[in-house]
Steps between C-alpha positions, in 0.01 A plus 500: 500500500761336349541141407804317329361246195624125566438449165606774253807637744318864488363729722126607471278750694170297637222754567184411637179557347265755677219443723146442282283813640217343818216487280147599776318294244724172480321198506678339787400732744270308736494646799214689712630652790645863364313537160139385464516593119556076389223276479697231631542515858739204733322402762561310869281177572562385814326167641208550746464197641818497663488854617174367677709244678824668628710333270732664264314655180630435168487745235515554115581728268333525204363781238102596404316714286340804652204514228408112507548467837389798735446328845773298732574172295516157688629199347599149672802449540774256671632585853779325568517538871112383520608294254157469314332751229308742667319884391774753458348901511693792396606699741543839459 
């Protein structure tokens, strides 16, 4: 590509830098679901109290470790539509 200089009145050749290589081991790899090599996992916690009723649900995303934290987490949390705090459970 091609791009005329506003300033020096000269033509220069703009080339892109390549791609870094996808690193298996980077350190922003979070996710569960495909590779179960991580320790951190992200994990669904959906409110319980409101499934229990009828009403709408509402979720959260948020991330655990597999090692500290082997069984289903469950944290309070705010549900907007119940409009309260109430137990949130991951969900698988």
């Amino acid at each position: 590509m091609q791009l005329a200089s506003a300033f020096l009145g000269s033509r220069f050749v703009l080339k892109s830098a390549p791609a870094p290589p996808v690193n298996s081991q980077a350190p922003r790899q979070v996710t569960c679901m495909a590779k179960k090599k991580g320790v951190r996992c992200i994990v669904t916690l959906e409110c319980t109290e409101a499934r229990g009723e009828g009403q709408t649900p509402s979720r959260y995303t948020t991330q655990k470790n597999r090692k500290n934290t082997t069984g289903r987490m469950e944290l309070k949390k705010y549900n907007k539509y119940l409009k309260r705090h109430t137990v949130h459970k991951e969900i698988k």
